[in-house]
PyMOL commands that place a pseudoatom at each C-alpha (Angstrom):
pseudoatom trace, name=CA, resn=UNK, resi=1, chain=A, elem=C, hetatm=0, pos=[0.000, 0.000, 0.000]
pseudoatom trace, name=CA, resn=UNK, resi=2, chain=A, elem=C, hetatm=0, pos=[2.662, 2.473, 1.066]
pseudoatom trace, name=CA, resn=UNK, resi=3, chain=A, elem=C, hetatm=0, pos=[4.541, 1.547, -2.371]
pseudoatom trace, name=CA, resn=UNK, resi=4, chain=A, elem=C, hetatm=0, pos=[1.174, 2.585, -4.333]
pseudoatom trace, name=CA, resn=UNK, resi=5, chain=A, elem=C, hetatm=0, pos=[1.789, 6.241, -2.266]
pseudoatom trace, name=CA, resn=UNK, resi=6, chain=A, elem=C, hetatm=0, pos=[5.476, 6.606, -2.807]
pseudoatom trace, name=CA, resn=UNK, resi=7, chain=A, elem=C, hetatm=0, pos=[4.689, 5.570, -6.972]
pseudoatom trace, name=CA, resn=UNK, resi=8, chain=A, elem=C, hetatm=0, pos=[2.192, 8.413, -6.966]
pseudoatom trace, name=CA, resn=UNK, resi=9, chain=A, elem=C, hetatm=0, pos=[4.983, 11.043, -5.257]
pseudoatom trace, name=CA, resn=UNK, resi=10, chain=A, elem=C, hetatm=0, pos=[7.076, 10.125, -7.389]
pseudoatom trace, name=CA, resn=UNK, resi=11, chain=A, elem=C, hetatm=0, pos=[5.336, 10.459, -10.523]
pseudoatom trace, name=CA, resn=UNK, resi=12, chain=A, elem=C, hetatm=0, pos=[3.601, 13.549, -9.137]
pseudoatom trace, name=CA, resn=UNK, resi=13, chain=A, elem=C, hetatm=0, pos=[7.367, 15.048, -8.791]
pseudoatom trace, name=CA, resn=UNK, resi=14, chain=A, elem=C, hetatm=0, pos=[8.139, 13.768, -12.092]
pseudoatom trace, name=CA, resn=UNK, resi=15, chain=A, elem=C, hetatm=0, pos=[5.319, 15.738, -13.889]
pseudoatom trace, name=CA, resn=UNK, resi=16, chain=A, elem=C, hetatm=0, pos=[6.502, 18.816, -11.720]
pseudoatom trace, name=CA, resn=UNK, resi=17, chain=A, elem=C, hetatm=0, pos=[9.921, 18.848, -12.546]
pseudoatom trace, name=CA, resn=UNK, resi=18, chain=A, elem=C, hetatm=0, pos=[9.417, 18.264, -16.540]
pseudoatom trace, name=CA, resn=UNK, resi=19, chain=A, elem=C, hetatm=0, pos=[7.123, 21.540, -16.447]
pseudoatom trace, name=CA, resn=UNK, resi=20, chain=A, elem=C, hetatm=0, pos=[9.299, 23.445, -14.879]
pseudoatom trace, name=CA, resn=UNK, resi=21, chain=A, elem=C, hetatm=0, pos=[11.964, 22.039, -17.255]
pseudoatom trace, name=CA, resn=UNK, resi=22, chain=A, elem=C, hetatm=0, pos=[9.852, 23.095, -20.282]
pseudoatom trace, name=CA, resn=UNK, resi=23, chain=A, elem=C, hetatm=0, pos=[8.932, 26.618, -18.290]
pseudoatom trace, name=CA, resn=UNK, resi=24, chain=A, elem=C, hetatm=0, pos=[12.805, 27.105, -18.059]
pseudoatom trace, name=CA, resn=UNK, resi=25, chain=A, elem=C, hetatm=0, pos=[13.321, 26.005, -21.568]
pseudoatom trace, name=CA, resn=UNK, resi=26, chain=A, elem=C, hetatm=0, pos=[11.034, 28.146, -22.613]
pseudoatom trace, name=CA, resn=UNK, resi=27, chain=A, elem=C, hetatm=0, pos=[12.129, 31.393, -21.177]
pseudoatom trace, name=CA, resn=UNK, resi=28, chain=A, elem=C, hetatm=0, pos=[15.462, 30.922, -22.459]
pseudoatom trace, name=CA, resn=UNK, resi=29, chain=A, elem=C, hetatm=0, pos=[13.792, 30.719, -25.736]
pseudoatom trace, name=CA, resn=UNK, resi=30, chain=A, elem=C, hetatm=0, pos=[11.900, 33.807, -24.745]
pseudoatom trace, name=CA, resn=UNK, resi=31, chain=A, elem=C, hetatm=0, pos=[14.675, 35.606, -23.920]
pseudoatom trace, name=CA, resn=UNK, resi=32, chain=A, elem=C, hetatm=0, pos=[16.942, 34.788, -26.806]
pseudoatom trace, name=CA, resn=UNK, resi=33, chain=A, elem=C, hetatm=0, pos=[13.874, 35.854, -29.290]
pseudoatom trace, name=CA, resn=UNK, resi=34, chain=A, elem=C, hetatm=0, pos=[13.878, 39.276, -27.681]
pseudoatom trace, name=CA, resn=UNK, resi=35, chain=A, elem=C, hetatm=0, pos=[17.335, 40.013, -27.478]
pseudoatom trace, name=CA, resn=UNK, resi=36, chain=A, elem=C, hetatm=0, pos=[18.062, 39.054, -31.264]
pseudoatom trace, name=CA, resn=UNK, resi=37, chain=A, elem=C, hetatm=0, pos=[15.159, 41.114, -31.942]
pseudoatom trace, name=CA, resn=UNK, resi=38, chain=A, elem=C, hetatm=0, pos=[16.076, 43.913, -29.719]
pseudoatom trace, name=CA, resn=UNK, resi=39, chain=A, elem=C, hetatm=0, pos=[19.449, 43.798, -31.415]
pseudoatom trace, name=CA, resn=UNK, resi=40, chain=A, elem=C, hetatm=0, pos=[18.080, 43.761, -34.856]
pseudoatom trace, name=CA, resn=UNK, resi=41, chain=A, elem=C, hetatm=0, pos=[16.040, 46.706, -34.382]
pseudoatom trace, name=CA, resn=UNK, resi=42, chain=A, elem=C, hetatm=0, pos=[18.095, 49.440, -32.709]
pseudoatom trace, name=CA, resn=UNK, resi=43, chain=A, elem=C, hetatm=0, pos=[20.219, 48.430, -35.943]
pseudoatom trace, name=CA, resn=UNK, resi=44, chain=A, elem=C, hetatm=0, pos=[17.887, 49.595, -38.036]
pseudoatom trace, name=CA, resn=UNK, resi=45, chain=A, elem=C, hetatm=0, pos=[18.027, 53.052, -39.501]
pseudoatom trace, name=CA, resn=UNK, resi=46, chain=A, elem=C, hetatm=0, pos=[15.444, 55.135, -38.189]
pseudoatom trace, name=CA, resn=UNK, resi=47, chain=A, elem=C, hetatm=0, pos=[14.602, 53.598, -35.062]
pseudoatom trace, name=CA, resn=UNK, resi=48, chain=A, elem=C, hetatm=0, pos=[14.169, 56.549, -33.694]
pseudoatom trace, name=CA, resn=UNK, resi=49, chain=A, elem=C, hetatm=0, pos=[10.509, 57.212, -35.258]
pseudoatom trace, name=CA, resn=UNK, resi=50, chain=A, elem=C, hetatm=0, pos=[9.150, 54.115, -34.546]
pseudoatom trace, name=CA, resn=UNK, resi=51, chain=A, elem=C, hetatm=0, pos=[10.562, 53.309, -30.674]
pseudoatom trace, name=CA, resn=UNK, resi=52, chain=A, elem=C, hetatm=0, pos=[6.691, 54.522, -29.345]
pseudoatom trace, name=CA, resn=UNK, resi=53, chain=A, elem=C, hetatm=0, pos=[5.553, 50.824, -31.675]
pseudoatom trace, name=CA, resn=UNK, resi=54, chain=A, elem=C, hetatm=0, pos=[8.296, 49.049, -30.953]
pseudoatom trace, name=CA, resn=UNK, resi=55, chain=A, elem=C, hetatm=0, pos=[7.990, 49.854, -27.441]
pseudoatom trace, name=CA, resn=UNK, resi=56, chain=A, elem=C, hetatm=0, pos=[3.863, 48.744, -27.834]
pseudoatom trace, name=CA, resn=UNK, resi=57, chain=A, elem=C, hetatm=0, pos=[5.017, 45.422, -29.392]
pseudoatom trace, name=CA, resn=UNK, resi=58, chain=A, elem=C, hetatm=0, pos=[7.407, 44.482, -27.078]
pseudoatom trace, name=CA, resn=UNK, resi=59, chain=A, elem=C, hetatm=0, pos=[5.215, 44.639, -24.251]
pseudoatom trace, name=CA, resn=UNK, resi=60, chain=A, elem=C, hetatm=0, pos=[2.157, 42.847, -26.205]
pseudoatom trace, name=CA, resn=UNK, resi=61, chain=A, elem=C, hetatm=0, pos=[5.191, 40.522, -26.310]
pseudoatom trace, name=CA, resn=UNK, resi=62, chain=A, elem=C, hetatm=0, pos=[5.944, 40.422, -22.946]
pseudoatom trace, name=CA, resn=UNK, resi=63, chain=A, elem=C, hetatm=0, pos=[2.335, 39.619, -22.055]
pseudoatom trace, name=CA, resn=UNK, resi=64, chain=A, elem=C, hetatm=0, pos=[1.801, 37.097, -24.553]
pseudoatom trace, name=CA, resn=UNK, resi=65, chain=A, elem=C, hetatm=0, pos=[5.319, 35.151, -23.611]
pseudoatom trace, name=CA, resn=UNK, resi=66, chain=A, elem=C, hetatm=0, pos=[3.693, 36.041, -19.695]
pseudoatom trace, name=CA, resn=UNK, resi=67, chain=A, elem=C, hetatm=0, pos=[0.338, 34.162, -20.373]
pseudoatom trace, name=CA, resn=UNK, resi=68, chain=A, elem=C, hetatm=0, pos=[2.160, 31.002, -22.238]
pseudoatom trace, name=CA, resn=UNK, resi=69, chain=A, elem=C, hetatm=0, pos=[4.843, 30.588, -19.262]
pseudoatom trace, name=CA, resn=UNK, resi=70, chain=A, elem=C, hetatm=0, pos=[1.872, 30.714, -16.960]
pseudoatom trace, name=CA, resn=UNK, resi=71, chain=A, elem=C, hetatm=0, pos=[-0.554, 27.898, -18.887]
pseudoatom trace, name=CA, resn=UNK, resi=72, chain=A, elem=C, hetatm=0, pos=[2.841, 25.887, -18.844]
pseudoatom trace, name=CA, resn=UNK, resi=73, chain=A, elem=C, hetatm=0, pos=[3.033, 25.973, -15.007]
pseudoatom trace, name=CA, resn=UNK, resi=74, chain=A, elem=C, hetatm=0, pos=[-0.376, 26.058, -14.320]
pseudoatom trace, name=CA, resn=UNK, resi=75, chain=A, elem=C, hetatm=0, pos=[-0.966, 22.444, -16.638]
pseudoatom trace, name=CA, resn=UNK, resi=76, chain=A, elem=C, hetatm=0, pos=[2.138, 21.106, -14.614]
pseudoatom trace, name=CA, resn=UNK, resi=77, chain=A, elem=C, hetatm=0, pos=[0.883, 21.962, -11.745]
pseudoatom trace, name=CA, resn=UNK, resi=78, chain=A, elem=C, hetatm=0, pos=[-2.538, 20.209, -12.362]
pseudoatom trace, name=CA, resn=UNK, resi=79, chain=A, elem=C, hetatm=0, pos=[-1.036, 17.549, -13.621]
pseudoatom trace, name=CA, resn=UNK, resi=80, chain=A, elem=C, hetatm=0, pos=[0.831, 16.857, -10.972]
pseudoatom trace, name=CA, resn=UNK, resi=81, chain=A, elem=C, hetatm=0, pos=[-1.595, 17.552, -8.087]
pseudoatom trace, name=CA, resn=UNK, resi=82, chain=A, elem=C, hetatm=0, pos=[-4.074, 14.983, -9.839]
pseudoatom trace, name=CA, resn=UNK, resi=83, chain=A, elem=C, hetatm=0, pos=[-1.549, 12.182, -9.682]
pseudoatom trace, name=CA, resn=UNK, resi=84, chain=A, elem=C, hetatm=0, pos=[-2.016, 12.990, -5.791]
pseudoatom trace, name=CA, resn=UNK, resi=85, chain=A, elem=C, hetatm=0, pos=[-5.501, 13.299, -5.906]
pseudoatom trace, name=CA, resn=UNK, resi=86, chain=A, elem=C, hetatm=0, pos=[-6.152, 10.285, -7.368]
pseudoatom trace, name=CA, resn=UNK, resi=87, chain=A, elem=C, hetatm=0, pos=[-4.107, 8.428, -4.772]
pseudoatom trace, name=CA, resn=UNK, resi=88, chain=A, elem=C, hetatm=0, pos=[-5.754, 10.030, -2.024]
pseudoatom trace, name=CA, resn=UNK, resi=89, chain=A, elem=C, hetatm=0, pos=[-9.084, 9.075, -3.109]
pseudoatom trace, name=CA, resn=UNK, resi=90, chain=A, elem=C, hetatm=0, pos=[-7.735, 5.215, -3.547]
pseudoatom trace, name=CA, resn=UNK, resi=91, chain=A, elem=C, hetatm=0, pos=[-6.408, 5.607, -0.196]
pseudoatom trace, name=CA, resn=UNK, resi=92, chain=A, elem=C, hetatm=0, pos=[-9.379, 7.061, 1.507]
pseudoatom trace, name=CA, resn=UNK, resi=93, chain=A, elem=C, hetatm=0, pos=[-11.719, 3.875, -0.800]
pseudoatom trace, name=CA, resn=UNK, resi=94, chain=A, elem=C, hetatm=0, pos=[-8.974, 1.548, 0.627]
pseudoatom trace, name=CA, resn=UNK, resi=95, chain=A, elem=C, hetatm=0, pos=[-9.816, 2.603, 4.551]
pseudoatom trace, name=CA, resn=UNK, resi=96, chain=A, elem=C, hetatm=0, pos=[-13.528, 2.584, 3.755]
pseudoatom trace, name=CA, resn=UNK, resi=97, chain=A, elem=C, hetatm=0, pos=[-13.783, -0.772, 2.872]
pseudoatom trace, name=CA, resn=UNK, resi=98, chain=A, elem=C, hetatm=0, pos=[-11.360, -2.414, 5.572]
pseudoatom trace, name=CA, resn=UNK, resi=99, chain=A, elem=C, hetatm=0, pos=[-13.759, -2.548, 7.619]
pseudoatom trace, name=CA, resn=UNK, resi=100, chain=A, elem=C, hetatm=0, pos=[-16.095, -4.521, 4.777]
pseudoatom trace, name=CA, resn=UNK, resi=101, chain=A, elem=C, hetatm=0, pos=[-13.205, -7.408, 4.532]
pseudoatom trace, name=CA, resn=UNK, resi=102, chain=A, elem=C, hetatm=0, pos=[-12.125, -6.577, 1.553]
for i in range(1, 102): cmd.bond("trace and resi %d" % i, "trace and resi %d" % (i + 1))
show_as sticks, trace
zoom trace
């Protein structure tokens, strides 16, 4: 019984740590995206004029990356917590019926 809990852990840790992996992953994605394109415009000629809509996009940006790095932890998260949830309720069915002789 105990090795049924310490399965569910671990796969529950599992599931945790590969989202975060894939969060982290992601943000260094994220970040080298917005450097090379930080980079690429203040080489443009001009910049000047249009730093008021390239400020606007970066920041829709920013929100956008924001929001996707969020729905990445927030699945993990789930993910992970049912893998516990479901154990629990097993558990809790298991105590019910010892009393049944099952």
């Amino acid at each position: 019984h105990e090795k049924k809990n310490i399965k569910a852990l671990t796969k529950a840790n599992k599931i945790a740590f590969e989202g975060w992996q894939a969060l982290v992953r992601r943000q260094s994605e994220i970040l080298q995206e917005t450097m090379t394109e930080a980079i690429a415009n203040a080489r443009k000629q001009g910049a000047a004029k249009y730093r008021m809509e390239l400020a606007t996009q970066g920041f829709e940006k920013a929100l956008d990356h924001m929001r996707e790095l969020a729905e990445i932890a927030t699945n993990s998260q789930k993910e992970a917590y049912e893998v516990v949830r479901k154990r629990v309720d097993e558990n809790v069915e298991h105590f019910k019926n010892l009393g049944k002789g099952k």
